[in-house]
TORTOR-167099 format. One record per residue (C-alpha): z, y, x. Coordinates in nm, 2 decimals. Layout:
((Z; Y; X))
...
***
This chain:
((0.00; 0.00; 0.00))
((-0.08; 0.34; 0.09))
((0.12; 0.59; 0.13))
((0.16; 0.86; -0.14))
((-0.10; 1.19; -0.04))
((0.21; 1.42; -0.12))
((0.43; 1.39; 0.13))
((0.38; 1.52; 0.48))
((0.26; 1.36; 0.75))
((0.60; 1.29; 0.92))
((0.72; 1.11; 0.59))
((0.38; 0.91; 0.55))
((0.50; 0.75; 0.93))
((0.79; 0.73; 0.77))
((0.65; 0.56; 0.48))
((0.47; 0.24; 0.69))
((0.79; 0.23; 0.91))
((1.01; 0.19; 0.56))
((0.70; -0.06; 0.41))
((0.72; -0.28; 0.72))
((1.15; -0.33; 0.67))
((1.10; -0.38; 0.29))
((0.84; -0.63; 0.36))
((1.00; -0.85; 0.67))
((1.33; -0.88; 0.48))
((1.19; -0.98; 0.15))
((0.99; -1.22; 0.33))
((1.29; -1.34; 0.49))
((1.48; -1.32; 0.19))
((1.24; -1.49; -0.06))
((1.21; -1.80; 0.26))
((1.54; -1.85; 0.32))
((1.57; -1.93; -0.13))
((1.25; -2.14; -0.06))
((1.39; -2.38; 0.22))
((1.71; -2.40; 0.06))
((1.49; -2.59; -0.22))
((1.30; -2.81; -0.03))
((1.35; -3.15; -0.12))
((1.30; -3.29; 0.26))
((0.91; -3.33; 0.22))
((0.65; -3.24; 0.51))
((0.56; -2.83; 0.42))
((0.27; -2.65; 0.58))
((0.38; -2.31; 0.72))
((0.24; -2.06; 0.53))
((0.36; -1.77; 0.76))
((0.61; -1.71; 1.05))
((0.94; -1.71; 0.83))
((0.82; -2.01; 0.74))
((0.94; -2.18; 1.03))
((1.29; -2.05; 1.06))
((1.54; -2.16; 1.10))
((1.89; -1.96; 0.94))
((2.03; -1.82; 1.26))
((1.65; -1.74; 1.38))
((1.63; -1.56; 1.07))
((1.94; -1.33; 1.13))
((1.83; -1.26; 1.47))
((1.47; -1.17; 1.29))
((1.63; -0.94; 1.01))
((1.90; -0.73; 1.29))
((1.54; -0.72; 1.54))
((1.36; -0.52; 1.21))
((1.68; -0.36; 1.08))
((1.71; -0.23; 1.46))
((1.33; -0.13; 1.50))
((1.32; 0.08; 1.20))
((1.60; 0.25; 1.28))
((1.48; 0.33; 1.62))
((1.15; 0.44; 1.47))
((1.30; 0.66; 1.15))
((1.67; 0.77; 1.24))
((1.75; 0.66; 0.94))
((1.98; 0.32; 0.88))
((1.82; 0.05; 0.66))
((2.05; 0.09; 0.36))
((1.90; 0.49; 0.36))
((1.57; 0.38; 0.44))
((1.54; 0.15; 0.18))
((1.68; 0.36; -0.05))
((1.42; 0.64; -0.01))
((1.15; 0.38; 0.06))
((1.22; 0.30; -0.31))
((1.17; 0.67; -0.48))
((0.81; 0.65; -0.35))
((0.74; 0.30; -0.35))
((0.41; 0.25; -0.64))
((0.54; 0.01; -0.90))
((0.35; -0.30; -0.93))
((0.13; -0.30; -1.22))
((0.19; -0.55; -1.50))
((-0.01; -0.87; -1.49))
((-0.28; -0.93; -1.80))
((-0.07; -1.27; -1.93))
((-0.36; -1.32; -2.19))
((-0.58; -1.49; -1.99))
((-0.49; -1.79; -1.76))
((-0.11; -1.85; -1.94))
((-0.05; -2.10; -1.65))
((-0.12; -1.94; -1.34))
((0.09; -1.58; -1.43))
((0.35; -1.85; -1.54))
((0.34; -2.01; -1.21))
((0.33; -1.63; -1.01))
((0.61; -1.50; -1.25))
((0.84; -1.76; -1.04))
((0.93; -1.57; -0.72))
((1.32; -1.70; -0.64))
((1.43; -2.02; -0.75))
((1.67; -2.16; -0.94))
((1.90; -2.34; -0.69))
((2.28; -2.49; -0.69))
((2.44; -2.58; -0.41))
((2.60; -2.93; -0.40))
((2.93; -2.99; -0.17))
((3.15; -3.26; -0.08))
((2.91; -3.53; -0.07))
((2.96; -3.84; 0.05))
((2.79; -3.93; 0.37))
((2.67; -4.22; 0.20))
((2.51; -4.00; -0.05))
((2.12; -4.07; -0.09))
((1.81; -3.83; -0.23))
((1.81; -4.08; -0.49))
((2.17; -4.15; -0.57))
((2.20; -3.76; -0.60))
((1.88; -3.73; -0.82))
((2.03; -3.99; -1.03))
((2.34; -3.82; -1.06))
((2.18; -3.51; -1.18))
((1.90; -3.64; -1.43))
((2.22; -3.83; -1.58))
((2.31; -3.49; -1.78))
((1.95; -3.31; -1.76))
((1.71; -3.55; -1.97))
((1.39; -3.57; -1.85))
((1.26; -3.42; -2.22))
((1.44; -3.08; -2.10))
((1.20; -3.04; -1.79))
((0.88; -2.86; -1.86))
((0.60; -3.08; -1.95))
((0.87; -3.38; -1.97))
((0.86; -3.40; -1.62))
((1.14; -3.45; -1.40))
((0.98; -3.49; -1.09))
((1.04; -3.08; -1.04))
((1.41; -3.14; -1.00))
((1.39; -3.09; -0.61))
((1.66; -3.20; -0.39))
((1.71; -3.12; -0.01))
((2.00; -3.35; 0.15))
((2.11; -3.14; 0.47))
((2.14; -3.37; 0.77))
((2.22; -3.34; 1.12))
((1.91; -3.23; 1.33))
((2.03; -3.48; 1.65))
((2.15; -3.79; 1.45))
((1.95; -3.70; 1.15))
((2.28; -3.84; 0.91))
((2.42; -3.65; 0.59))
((2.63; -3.33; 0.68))
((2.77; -3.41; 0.29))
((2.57; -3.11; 0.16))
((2.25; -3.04; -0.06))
((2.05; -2.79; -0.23))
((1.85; -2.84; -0.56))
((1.63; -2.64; -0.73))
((1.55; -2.62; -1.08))
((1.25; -2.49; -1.29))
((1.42; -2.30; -1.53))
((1.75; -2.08; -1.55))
((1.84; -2.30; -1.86))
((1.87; -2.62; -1.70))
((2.00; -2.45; -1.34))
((2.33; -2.40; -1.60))
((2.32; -2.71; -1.77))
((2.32; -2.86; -1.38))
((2.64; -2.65; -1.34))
((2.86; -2.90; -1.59))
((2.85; -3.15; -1.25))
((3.08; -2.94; -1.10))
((3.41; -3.17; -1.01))
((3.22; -3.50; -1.08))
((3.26; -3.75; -0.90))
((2.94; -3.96; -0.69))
((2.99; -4.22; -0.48))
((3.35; -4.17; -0.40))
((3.39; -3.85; -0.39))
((3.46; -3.55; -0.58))
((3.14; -3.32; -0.56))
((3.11; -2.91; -0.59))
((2.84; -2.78; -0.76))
((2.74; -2.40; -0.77))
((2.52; -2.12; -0.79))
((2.30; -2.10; -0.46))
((2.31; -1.72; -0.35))
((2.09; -1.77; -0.06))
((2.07; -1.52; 0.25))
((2.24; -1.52; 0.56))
((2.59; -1.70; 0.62))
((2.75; -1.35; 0.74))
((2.57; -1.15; 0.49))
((2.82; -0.87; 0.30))
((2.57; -0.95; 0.01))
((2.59; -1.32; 0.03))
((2.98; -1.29; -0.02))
((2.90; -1.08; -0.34))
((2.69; -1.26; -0.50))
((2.86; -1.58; -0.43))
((3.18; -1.39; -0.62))
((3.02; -1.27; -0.89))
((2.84; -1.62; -0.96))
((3.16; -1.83; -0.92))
((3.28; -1.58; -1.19))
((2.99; -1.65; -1.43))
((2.99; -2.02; -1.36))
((3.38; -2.04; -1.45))
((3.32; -1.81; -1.75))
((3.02; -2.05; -1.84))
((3.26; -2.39; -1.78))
((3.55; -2.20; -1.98))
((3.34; -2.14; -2.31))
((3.14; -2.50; -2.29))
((3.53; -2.64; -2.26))
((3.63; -2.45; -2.52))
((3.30; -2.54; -2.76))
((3.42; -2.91; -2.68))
((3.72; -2.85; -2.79))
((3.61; -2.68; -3.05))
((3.39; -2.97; -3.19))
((3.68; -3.19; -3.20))
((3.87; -2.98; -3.41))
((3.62; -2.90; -3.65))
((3.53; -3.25; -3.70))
((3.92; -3.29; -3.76))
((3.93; -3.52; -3.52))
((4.22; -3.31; -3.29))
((4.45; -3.00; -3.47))
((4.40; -2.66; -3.46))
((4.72; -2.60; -3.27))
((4.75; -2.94; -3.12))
((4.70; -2.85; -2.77))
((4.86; -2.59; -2.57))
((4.70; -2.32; -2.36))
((4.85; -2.55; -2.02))
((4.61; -2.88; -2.14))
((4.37; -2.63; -2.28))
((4.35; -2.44; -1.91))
((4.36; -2.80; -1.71))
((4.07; -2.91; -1.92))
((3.85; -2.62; -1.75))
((3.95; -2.77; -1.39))
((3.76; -3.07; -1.43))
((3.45; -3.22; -1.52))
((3.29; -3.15; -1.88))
((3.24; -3.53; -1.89))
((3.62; -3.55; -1.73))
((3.73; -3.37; -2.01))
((3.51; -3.51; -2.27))
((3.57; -3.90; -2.21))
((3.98; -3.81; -2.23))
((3.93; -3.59; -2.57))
((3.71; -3.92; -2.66))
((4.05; -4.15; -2.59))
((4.30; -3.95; -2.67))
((4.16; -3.92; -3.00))
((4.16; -4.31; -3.05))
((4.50; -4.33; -2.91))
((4.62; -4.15; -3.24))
((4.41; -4.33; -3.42))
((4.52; -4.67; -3.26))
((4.88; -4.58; -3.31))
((4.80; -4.42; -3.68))
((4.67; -4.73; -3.82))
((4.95; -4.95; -3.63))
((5.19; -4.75; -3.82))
((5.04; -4.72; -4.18))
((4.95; -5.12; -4.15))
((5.23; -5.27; -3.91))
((5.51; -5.05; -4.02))
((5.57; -4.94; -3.71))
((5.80; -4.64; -3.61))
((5.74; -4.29; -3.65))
((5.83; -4.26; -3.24))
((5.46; -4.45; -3.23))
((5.30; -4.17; -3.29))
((5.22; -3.88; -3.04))
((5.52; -3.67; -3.00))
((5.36; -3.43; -2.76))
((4.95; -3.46; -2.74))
((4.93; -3.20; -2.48))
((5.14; -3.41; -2.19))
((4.94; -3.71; -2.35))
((4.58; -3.57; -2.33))
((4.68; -3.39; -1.92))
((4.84; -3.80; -1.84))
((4.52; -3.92; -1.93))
((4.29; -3.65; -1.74))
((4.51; -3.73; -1.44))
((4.42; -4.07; -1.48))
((4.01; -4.03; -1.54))
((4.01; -3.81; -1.27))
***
């Protein structure tokens, strides 16, 4: 892009200087999001970043960051900043013709979580099992599943698990659906699963967008607990008042299928002991005489 005619020529150096920054770090940027996603496939380089690795990245981003401060007298953040008042906004694409391809160009970051704790024993497939096992293959676009893309991080000299992946998802919708994973347990172990935020390890950004996504993701967990819960109680299955805010806030530290296979027995524990009373005579002290320690006994146990 050219600069715009109406600013002088010291601003239009300026300009290219400003364009160049903007350009390295969203290339950068938009790699670093890309091999994050890669499921461990061979990938033709398509440019330089391409071939980075994360620290030779860093050292890429500080070399530009450095240059165009050098060059400007400005620092990046300021740079950037006035880079942005005269930027020319991209015009929007026609999306009448050829549906699929702007589809496919719409997609420029994407949707990753970041999977932790892993076993070492952990496979690609083991881990794509564990994932299609709450995203059905009918929730993929075009029914297929195959664009659920894993990357198992190994060690570059022994070439074993380092007990970490990244997998990427086609669309925000089922990125959050993948989210309900977090604090199950595969192969062993009990396995973390978040929000990707992508960028550098050190990066002041990184650490904010990390925050503010382990906020959604816990307000996300806390309201699909709490519809759970919900559905119990409006099929009068569990009481409105039945369980307290401890078991209620316990519930939203585990699993959605922790917490859904213990509602699932703890509600044919009353039964059980309901119909042993009415038919067997037994005693009124069979019966629940405090579900919440019940229902956080057996979440201890499932877990």
């Amino acid at each position: 892009d050219e600069p715009p005619k109406l600013l002088s020529e010291e601003d239009q150096r300026k300009f290219q200087v400003a364009k160049q920054l903007h350009d390295t770090l969203a290339e950068l940027e938009n790699n670093a999001n890309i091999d994050a996603a890669q499921d461990g496939n061979n990938v033709t380089a398509s440019s330089p970043a391409s071939t980075m690795n994360a620290k030779e990245r860093r050292s890429a981003k500080r070399k530009a960051e450095a240059i165009a401060t050098e060059q400007t007298g400005c620092s990046p953040e300021e740079l950037l900043q006035w880079f942005k008042q005269y930027a020319p906004k991209q015009p929007k694409k026609n999306t009448s013709d050829n549906d699929e391809n702007n589809n496919d160009n719409k997609k420029k970051i994407p949707y990753i979580v970041f999977v932790g704790q892993l076993s070492y024993k952990t496979t690609l497939q083991s881990l794509r099992d564990h994932f299609l096992s709450i995203l059905s293959p009918a929730s993929f676009p075009n029914h297929d599943a195959s664009l659920l893309k894993i990357r198992l991080l190994t060690d570059p000299k022994t070439k074993t698990s380092r007990g970490m992946a990244f997998v990427e998802l086609p669309t925000p919708e089922l990125m959050y659906e993948s989210l309900k994973l977090h604090l199950t347990h595969l192969d062993g172990r009990r396995i973390n699963v978040e929000r990707s935020s992508g960028g550098g390890k050190h990066s002041s950004l990184k650490k904010s967008k990390i925050q503010t996504f382990r906020e959604k993701q816990s307000d996300y967990i806390s309201k699909t607990v709490d519809g759970i819960i919900e559905s119990f109680v409006k099929n009068g299955e569990v009481e409105e008042e039945e369980l307290d805010d401890g078991v209620r806030g316990l519930c939203k530290r585990h699993s959605v299928q922790v917490v859904e296979r213990a509602l699932r027995e703890f509600v044919e524990e009353k039964r059980s002991r309901k119909e042993r009373k009415e038919t067997l005579g037994e005693k009124e002290e069979e019966e629940l005489r405090n579900p919440s320690a019940f229902l956080t006994h057996m979440i201890g146990r499932i877990a």
